[in-house]
N, C-alpha and C positions, 0 to 999 in steps of 0.2 A: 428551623429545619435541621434534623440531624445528620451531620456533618460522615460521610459512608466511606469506608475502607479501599484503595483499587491501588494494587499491584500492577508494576509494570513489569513482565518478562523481559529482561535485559535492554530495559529504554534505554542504553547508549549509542545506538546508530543514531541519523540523522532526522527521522520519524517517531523514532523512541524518542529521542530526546524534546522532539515539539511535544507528542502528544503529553507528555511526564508536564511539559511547563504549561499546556493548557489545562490540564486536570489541576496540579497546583494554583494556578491562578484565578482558575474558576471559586475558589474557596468550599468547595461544595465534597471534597475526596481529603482525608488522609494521603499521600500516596508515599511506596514502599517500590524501590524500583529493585528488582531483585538481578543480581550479578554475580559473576561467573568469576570476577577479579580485575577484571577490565575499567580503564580509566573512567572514574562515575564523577562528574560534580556534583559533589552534595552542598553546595552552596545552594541551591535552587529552592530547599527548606522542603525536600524528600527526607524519607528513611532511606534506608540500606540494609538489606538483606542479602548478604552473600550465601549462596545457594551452590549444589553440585547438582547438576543434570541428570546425572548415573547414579543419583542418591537419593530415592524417593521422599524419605526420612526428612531429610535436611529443607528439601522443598514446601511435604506440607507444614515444616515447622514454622516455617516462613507466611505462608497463607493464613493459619490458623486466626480466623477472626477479621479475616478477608471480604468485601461484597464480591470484589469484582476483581479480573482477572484480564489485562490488554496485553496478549503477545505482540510483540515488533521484534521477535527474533529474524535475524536476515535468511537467505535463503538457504546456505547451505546448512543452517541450524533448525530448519523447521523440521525435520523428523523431533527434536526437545521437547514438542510441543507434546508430544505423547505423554511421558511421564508427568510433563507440566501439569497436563488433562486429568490424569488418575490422580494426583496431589491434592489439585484441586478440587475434584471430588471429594477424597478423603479427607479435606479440611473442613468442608459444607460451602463453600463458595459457591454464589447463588450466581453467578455471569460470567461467562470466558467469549472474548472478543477473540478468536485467530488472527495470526500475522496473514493476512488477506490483502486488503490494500493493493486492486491491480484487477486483473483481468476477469470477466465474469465465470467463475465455475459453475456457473446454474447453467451454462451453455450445453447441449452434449457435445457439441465440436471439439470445444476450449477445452473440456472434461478431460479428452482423452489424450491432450499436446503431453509429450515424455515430460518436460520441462515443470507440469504440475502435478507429477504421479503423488508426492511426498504433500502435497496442500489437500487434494485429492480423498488421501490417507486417514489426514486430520482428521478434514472435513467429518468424513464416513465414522471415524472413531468416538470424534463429541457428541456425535448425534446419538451412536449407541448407548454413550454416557449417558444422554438426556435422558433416555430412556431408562434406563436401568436403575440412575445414582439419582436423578432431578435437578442436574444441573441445569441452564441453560446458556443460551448460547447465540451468536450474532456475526453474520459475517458482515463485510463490508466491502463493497465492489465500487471502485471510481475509476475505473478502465487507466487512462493515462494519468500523470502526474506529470502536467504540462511544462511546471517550471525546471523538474529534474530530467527533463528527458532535452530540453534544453540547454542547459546546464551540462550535460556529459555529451553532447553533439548528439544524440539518436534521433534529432528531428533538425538539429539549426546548431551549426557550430556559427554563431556570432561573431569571432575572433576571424575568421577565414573567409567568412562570407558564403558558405558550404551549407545547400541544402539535399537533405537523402528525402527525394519523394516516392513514398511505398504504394506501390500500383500505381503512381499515376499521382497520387498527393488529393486526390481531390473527396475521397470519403469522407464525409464529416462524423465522428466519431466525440466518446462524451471524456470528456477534460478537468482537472480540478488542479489547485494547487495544494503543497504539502504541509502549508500551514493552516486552511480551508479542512481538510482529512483530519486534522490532528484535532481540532477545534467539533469536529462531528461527531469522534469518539465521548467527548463532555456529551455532545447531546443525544448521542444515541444511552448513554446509562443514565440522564436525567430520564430519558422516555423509557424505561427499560420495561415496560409491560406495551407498548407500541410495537416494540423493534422485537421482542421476546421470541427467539428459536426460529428465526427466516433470514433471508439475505435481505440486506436492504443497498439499495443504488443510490449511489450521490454523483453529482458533477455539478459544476459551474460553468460550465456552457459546451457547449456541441458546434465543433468545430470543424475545417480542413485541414491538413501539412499547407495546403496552400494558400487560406488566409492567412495561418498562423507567419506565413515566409511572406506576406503581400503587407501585414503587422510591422515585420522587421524590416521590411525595406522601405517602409516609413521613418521607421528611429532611425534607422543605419540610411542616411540617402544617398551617402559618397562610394564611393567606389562599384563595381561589377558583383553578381551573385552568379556563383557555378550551381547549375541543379544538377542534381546524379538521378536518374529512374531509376527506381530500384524494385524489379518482382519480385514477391515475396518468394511464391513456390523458388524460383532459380534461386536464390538468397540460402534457401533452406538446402536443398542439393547440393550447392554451393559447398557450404559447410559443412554438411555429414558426411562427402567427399572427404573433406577438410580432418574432417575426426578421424577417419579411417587411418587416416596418414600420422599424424602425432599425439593421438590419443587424446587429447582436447575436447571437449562436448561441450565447452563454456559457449562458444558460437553457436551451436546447434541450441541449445535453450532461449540464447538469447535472440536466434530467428523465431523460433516459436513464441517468443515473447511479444515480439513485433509483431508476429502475423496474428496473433490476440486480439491485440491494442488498434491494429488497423486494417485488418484482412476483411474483404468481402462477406457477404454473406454468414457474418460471424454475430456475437449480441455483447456488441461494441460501443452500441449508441442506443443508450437507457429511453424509453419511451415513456416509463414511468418512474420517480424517482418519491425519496425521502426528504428529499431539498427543503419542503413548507415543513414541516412535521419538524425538521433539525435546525431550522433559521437559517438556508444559507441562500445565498443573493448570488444572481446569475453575475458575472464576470462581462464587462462588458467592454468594449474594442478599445477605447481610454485604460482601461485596467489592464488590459493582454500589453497594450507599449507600455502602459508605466512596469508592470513586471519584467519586458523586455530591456526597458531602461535600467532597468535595477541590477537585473545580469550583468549586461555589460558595465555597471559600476562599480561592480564587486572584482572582477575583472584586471 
């Protein structure tokens, strides 16, 4: 089988950098992680293409001869992804994956939260591409990223014994880990005439805030757990309150963010997924403590 080209838009955040070493390890991609100047290890047996974002030129120089195309730009960077889009085009890349990863935009709710006007953007702009140029194109929607959201406290600070339960904790909503995501991205460009120009949904199980914290208070058996209730709508007030005052919006996104990932009435919790079709295996209550364990080992 021959061996197919895929670029990473600056795989050095924490999801850049899984996805770059599951496409490399997969044996099946060239990969060319493209950056801005930013710490890269090229020991991983990547290229490197350093690229300028405000430099059309320089990007599709980088592309040219490219299959595929996986942004993991963080967020304040995805407006990039525009030019990236047009580059891409102009080089003939046949697949651009968006920095997606998170909350369903197929939603109209979620569509309209401030916090994904600029994914929103993308979204609307690649699709015109597809149109026009023949690109195409693949979002990827995993709602929560169980063990990162973990890991920064927004569900289980482990370390303090602190849980934030959002309305009440008890929605079960769809979950995956970021090595699980990274690992999807291989399979969604192995299927790439399956997955071709629509959203696809993945997770590894469908869970609560409150099994996940009834998990932890298995590993963790010693000492007391403080739960916080936390309403989302008041949470959101709360903070745009909040902006008003110090000009801040970093709060107000990231209530919108939350109330995404876990808010009522929202398309939180995938009914149908790409799970069989990409090989991924439901996560099961052994796997949530042993990744529980492994938090706190790191720790």
């Amino acid at each position: 089988m021959k061996r197919e080209n895929a670029a990473i838009g600056l795989g050095t955040g924490l999801l850049g950098s899984l996805i770059s070493k599951e496409l490399i390890q997969s044996g099946l991609f060239n990969v060319t992680i493209l950056s801005r100047g930013q710490g890269v290890d090229a020991s991983l047996g990547a290229n490197l293409a350093m690229v300028d974002y405000n430099d059309e030129k320089s990007i599709v120089k980088a592309l040219v001869g490219q299959d595929a195309v996986v942004s993991a730009l963080s967020r304040e960077a995805i407006p990039l992804q525009i030019p990236l889009i047009d580059a891409a085009a102009t080089a003939g890349v046949k697949r651009f994956i968006p920095s997606e990863f998170g909350s369903n935009l197929q939603d109209p709710q979620i569509r309209k939260f401030p916090n994904y006007k600029h994914k929103v953007q993308v979204e609307e702009y690649l699709e015109q591409e597809a149109r026009s140029h023949g690109i195409t194109y693949t979002y990827i929607y995993n709602n929560v990223f169980i063990d990162l959201s973990i890991e920064t406290g927004v569900v289980l600070d482990l370390k303090e014994r602190k849980a934030r339960l959002y309305n009440g904790g008890e929605r079960s909503v769809s979950m995956i880990t970021m090595p699980t995501a990274a690992r999807a991205v291989v399979a969604v460009l192995e299927h790439s005439e399956e997955t071709k120009n629509q959203p696809v949904y993945i997770h590894e199980a469908i869970m609560s805030q409150k099994e996940i914290l009834g998990h932890a208070k298995q590993v963790i058996s010693e000492g007391e757990w403080h739960e916080e209730q936390v309403h989302l709508d008041e949470l959101e007030k709360h903070l745009a309150a909040q902006a008003t005052v110090d000009g801040s919006k970093m709060g107000v996104f990231h209530a919108y963010a939350v109330k995404g990932a876990f808010g009522d009435g929202l398309g939180n919790q995938y009914g149908e997924t790409e799970n069989q079709l990409l090989g991924i295996q439901p996560l099961s209550e052994e796997g949530v403590k042993e990744m529980l364990a492994g938090i706190i080992a790191k720790r």
